[in-house]
Backbone as JSON Lines, residues from 0, in Angstrom:
{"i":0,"aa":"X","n":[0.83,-1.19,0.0],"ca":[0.0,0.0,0.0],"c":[0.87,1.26,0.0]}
{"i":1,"aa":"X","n":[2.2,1.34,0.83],"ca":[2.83,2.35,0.8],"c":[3.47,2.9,-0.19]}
{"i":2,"aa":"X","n":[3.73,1.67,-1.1],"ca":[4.6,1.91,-2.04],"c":[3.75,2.2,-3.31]}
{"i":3,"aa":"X","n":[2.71,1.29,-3.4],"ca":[1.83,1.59,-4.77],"c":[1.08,3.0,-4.7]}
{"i":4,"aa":"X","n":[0.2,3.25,-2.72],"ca":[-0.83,4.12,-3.19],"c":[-0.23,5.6,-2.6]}
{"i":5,"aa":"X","n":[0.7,5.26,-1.92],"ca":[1.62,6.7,-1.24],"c":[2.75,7.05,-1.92]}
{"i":6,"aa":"X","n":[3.3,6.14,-2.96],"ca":[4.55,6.01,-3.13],"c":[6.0,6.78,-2.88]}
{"i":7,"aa":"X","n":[5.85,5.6,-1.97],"ca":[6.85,5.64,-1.15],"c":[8.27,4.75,-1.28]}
{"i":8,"aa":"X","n":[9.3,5.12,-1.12],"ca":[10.6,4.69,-1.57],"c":[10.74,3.46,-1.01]}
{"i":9,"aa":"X","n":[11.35,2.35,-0.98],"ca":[11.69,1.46,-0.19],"c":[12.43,1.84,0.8]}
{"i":10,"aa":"X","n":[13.53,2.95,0.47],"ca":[14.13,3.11,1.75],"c":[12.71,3.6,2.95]}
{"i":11,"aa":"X","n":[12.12,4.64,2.62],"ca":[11.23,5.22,3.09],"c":[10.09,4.39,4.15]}
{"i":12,"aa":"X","n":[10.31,3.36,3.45],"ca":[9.06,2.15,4.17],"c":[9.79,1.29,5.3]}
{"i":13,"aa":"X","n":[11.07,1.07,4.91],"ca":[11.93,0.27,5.86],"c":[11.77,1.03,6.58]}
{"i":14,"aa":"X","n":[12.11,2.79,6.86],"ca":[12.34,3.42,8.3],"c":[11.41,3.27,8.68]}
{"i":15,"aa":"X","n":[9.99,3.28,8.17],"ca":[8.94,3.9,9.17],"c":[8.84,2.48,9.87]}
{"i":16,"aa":"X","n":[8.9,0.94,8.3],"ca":[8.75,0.14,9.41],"c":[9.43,-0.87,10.06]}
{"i":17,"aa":"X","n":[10.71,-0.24,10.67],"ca":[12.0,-0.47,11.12],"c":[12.47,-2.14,10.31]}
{"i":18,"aa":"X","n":[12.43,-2.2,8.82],"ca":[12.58,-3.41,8.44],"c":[14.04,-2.81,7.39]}
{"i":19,"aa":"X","n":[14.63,-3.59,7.3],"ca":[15.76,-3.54,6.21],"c":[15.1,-3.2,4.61]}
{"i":20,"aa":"X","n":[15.85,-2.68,4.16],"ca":[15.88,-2.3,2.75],"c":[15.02,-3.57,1.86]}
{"i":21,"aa":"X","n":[16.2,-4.88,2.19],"ca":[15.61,-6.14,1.85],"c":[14.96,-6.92,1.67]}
{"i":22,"aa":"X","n":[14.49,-6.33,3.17],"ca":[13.1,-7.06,3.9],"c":[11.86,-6.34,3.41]}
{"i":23,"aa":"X","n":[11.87,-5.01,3.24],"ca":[11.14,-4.43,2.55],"c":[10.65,-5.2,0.83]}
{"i":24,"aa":"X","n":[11.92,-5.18,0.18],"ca":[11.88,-5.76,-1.3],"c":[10.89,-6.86,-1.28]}
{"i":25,"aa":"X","n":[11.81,-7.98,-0.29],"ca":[11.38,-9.09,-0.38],"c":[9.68,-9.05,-0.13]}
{"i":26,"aa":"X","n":[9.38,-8.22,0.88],"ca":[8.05,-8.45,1.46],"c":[7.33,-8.16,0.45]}
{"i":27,"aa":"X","n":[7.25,-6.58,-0.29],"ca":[6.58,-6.35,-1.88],"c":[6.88,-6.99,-2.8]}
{"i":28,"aa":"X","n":[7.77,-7.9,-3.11],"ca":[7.66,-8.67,-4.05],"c":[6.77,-10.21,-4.18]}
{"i":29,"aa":"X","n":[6.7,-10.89,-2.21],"ca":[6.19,-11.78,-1.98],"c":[4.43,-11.65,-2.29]}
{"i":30,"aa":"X","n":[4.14,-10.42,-1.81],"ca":[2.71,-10.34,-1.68],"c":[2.14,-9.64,-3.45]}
{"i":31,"aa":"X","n":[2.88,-9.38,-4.05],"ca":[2.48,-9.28,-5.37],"c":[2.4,-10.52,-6.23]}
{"i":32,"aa":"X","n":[3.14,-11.62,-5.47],"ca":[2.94,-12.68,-6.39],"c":[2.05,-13.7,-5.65]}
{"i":33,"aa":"X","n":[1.44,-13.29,-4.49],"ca":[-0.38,-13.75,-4.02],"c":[-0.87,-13.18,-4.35]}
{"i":34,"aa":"X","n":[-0.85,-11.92,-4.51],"ca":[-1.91,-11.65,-5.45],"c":[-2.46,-11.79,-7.02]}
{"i":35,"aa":"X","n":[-1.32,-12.02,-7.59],"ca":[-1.61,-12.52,-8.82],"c":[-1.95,-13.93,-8.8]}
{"i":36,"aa":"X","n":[-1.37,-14.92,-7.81],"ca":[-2.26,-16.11,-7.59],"c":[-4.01,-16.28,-7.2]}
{"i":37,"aa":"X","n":[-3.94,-15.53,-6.2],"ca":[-5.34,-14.99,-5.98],"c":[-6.27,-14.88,-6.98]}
{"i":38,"aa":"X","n":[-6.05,-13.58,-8.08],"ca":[-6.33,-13.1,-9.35],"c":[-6.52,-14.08,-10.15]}
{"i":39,"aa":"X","n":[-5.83,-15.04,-10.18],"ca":[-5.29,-15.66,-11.6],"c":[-7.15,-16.28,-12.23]}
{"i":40,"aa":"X","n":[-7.9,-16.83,-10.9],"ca":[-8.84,-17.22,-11.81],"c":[-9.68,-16.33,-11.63]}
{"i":41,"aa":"X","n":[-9.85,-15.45,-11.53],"ca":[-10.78,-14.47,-11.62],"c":[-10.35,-13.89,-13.51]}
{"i":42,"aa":"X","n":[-9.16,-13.46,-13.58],"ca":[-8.67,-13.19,-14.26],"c":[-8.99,-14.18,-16.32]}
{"i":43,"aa":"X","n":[-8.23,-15.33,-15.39],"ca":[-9.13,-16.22,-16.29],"c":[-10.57,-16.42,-17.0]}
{"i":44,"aa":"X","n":[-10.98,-16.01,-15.95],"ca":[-12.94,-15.79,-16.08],"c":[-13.4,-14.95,-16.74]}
{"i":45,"aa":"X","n":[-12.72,-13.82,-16.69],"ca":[-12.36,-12.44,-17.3],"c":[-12.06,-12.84,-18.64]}
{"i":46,"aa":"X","n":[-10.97,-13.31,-18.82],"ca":[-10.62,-13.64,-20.3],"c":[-11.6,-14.11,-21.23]}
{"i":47,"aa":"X","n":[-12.18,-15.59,-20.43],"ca":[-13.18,-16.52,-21.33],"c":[-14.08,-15.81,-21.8]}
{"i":48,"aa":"X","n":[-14.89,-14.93,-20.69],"ca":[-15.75,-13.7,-20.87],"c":[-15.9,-12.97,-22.42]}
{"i":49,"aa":"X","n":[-14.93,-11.86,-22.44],"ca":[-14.64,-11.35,-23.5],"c":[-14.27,-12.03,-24.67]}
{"i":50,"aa":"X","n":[-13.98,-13.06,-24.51],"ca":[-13.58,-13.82,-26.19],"c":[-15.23,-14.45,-26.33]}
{"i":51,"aa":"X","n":[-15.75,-14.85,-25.14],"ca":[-17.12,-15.03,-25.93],"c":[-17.72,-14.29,-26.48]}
{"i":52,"aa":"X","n":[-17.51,-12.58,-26.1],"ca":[-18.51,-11.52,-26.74],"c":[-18.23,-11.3,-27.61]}
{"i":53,"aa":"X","n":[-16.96,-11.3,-28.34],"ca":[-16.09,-11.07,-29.21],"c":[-16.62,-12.29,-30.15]}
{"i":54,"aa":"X","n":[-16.98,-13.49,-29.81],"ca":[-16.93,-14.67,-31.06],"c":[-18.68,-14.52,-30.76]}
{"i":55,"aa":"X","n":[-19.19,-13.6,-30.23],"ca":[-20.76,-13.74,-30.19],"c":[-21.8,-14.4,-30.28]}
């Protein structure tokens, strides 16, 4: 949230939340790739969707 909707630096996020530079990375990188798991079949659903309207 800090980084996407405040954007905010990584350094910036580590201070406030006393986590390493790293730990920061690692943590935004972990939870972006649940969420695209999360997504994925919604996403999917999404897809099938539009190619049906499209082949009508």
């Amino acid at each position: 949230m800090m980084k996407e909707y405040l954007n905010y630096s990584y350094d910036e996020i580590a201070e406030i939340m006393g986590l390493s530079r790293t730990a920061v990375a690692t943590n935004i990188h972990r939870a972006k790739d649940r969420l695209r798991e999360l997504l994925a079949p919604y996403f999917k659903e999404y897809v099938k969707k539009e190619k049906e309207k499209k082949n009508g």
